[in-house]
Backbone bond lengths (Angstrom), bond angles and torsions (degrees), N, CA, C in turn:
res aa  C-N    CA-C-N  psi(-1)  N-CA   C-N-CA  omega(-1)  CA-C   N-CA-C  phi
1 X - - - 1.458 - - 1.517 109.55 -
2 X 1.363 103.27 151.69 1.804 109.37 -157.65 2.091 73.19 -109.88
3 X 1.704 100.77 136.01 1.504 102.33 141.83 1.202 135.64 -76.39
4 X 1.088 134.62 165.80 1.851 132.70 172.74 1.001 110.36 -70.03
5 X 1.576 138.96 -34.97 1.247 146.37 151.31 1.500 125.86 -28.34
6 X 1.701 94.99 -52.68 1.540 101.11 -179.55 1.678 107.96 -63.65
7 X 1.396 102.00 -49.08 1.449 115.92 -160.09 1.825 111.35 -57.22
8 X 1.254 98.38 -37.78 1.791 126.36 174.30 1.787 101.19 -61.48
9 X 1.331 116.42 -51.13 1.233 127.35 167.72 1.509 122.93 -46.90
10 X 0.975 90.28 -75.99 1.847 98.28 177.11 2.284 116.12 -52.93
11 X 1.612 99.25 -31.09 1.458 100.20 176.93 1.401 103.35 -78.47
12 X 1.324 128.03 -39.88 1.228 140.78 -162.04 1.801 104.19 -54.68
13 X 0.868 98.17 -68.07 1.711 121.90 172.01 1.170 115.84 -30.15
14 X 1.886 107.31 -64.50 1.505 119.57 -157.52 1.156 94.83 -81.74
15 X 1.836 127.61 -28.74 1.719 108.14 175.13 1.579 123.59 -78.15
16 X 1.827 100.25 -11.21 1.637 78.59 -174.38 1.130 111.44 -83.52
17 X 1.535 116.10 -23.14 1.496 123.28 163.83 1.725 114.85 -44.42
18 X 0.885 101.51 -53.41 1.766 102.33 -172.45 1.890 105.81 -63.35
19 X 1.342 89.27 -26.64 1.751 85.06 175.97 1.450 115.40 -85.60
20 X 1.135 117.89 -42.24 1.297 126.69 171.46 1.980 104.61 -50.88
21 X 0.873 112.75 -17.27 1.656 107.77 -148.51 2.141 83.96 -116.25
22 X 1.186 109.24 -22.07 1.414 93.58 175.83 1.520 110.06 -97.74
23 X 1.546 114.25 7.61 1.316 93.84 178.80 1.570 97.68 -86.75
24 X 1.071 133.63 -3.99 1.591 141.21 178.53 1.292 126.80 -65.53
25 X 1.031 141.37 -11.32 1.389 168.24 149.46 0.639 109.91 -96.41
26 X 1.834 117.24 161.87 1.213 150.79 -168.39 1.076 117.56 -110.76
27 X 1.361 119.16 3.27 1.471 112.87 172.48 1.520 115.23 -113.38
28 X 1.379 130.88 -160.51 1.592 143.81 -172.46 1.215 89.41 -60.55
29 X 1.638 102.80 144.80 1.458 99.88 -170.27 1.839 97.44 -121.09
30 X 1.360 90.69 122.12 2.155 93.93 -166.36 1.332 99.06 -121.35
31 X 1.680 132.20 147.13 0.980 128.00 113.45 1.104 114.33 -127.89
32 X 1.837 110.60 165.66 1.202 148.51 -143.24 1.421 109.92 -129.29
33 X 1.482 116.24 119.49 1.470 125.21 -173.46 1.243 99.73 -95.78
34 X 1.429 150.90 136.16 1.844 122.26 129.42 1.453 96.62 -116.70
35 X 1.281 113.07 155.78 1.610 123.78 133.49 1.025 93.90 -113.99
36 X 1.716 98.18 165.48 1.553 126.71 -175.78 1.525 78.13 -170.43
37 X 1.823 80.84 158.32 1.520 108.51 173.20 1.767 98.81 -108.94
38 X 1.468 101.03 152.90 1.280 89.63 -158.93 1.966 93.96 -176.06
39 X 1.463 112.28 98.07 1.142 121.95 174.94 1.591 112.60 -56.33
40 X 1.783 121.62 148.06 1.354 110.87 -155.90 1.498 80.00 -136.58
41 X 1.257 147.91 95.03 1.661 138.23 157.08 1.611 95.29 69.08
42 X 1.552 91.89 51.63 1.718 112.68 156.82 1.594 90.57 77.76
43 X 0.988 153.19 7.44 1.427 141.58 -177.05 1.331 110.38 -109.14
44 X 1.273 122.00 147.20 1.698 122.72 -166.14 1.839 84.29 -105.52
45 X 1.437 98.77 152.24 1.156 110.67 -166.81 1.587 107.22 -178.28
46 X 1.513 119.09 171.80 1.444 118.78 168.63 1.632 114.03 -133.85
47 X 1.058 110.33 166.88 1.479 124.79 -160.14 1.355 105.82 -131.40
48 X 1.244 118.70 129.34 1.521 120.76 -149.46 1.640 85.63 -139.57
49 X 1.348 121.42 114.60 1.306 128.64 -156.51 1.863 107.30 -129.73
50 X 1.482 115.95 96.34 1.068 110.32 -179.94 1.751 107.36 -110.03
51 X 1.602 115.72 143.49 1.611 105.91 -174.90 1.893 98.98 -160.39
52 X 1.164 97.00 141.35 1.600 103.50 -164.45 1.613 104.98 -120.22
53 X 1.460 107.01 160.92 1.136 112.81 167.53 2.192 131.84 -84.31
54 X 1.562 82.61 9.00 1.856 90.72 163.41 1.487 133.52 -68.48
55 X 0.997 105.54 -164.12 1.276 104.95 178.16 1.468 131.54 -66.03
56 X 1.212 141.47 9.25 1.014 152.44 -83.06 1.714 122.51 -66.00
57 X 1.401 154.74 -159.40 1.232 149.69 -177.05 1.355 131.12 -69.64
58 X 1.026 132.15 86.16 1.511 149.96 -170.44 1.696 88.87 -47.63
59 X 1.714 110.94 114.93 1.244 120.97 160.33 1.037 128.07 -24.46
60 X 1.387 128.60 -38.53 1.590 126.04 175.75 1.376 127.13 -84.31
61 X 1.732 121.90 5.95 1.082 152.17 164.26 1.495 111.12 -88.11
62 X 1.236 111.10 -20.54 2.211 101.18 -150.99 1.970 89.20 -84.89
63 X 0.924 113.66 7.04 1.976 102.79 158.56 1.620 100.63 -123.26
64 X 1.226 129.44 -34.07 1.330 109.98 -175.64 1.926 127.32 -85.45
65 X 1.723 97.51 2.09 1.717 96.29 166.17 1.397 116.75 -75.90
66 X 1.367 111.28 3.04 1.864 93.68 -162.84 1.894 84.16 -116.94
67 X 1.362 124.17 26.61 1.368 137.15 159.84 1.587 122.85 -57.49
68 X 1.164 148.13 119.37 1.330 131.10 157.56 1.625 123.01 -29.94
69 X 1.297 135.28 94.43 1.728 118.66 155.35 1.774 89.53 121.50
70 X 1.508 128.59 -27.62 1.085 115.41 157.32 1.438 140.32 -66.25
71 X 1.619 101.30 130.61 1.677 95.23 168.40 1.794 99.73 -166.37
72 X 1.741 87.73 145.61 1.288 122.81 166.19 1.439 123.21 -50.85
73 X 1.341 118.94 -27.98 1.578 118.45 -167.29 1.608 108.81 -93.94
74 X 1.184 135.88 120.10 1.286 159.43 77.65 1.543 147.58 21.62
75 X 1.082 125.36 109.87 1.279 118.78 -169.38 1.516 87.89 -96.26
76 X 1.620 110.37 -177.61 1.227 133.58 -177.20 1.638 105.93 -61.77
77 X 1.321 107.30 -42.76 1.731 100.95 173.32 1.520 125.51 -78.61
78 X 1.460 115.60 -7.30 1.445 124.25 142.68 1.710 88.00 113.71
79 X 1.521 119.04 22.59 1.186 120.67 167.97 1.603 118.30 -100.08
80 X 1.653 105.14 147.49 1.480 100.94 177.57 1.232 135.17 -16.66
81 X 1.432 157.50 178.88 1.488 126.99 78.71 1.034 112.16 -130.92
82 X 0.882 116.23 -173.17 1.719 123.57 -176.73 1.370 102.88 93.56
83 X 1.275 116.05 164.94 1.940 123.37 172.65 1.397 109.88 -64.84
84 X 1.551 108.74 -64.65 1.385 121.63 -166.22 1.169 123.75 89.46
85 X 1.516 103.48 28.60 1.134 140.77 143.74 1.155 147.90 -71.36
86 X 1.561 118.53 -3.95 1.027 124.86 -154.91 1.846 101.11 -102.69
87 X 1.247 112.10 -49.00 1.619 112.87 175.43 1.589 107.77 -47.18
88 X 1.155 92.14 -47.20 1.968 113.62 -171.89 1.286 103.95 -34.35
89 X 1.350 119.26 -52.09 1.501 140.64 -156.52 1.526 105.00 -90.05
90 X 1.278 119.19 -36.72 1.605 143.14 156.77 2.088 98.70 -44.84
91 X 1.046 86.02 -77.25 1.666 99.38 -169.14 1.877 103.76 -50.04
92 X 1.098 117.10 -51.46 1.371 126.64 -147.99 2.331 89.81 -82.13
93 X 1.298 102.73 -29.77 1.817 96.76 -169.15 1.945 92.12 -71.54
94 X 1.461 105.90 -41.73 1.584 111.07 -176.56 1.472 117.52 -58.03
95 X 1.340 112.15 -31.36 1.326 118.97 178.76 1.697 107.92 -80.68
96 X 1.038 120.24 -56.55 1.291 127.80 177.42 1.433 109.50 -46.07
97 X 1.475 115.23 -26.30 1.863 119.30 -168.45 1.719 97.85 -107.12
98 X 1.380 119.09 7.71 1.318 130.39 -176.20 1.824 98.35 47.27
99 X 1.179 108.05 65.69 1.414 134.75 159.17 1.300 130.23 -76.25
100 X 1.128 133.81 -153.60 1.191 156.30 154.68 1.541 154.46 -163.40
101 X 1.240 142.61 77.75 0.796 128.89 -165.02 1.539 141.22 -118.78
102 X 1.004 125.40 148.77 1.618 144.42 -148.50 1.187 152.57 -130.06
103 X 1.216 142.81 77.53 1.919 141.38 -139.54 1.238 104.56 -102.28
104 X 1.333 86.59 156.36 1.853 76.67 178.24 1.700 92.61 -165.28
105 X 1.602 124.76 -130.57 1.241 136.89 178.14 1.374 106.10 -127.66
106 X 1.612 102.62 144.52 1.203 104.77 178.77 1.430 107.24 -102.34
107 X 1.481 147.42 126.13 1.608 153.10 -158.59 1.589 98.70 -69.00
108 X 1.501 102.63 -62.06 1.489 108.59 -172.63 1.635 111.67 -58.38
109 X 1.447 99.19 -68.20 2.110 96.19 -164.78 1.805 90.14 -66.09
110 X 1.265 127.14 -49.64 1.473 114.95 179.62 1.908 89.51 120.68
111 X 1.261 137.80 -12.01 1.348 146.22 174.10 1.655 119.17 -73.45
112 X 1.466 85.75 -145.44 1.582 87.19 -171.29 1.514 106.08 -99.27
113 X 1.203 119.46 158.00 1.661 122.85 174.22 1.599 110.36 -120.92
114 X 1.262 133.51 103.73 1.106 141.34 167.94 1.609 132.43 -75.19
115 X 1.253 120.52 70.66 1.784 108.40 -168.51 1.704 110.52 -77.93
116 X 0.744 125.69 156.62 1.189 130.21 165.83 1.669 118.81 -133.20
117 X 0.951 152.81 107.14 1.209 154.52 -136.08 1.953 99.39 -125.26
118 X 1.099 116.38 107.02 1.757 109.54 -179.36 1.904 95.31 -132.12
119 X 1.601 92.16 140.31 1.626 94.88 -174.53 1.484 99.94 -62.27
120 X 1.500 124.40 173.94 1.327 135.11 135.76 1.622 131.10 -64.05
């Protein structure tokens, strides 16, 4: 069983990221919610699908964001901010719920695609 906490946790994260990440570009700035239900190697489960119109995750990042203390975001003077904590906390509720989760590109906005996969 998933808490409301967790569930609040894991959305919380993946939208401020997606907002943070569309103010970075120059174009329309979108993100995109789905759930779906969606069996994973015979297990019923749902898929919680967040994906933005930023820049999206530079390949040599897509294992080291879900790190403790790492992060991609940047201020205008090209310094950190944020904890980089926030995937961490993403990664660690999915694992604990024997989840899964996964980034990639989104085709349409041209950003990042966030799945997260948690049983029922």
């Amino acid at each position: 069983k998933i808490f409301e906490m967790d569930l609040e946790a894991i959305l919380l994260n993946l939208l401020k990221n997606a907002y943070h990440a569309c103010q970075q570009v120059a174009r329309t700035r979108q993100v995109k919610i789905i759930l779906a239900s969606e069996k994973l190697d015979g297990r019923a489960g749902y898929h919680i699908t967040v994906s933005d119109s930023g820049p999206g995750v530079a390949d040599e990042y897509t294992q080291k964001i879900w790190e403790p203390l790492f992060s991609t975001k940047m201020d205008r003077n090209g310094k950190q901010v944020g904890t980089g904590l926030g995937l961490t906390i993403v990664k660690s509720i999915a694992d604990e719920l024997k989840g899964v989760v996964s980034v990639g590109r989104d085709q349409a906005l041209k950003g990042a695609r966030f799945k997260i996969w948690l049983p029922s």
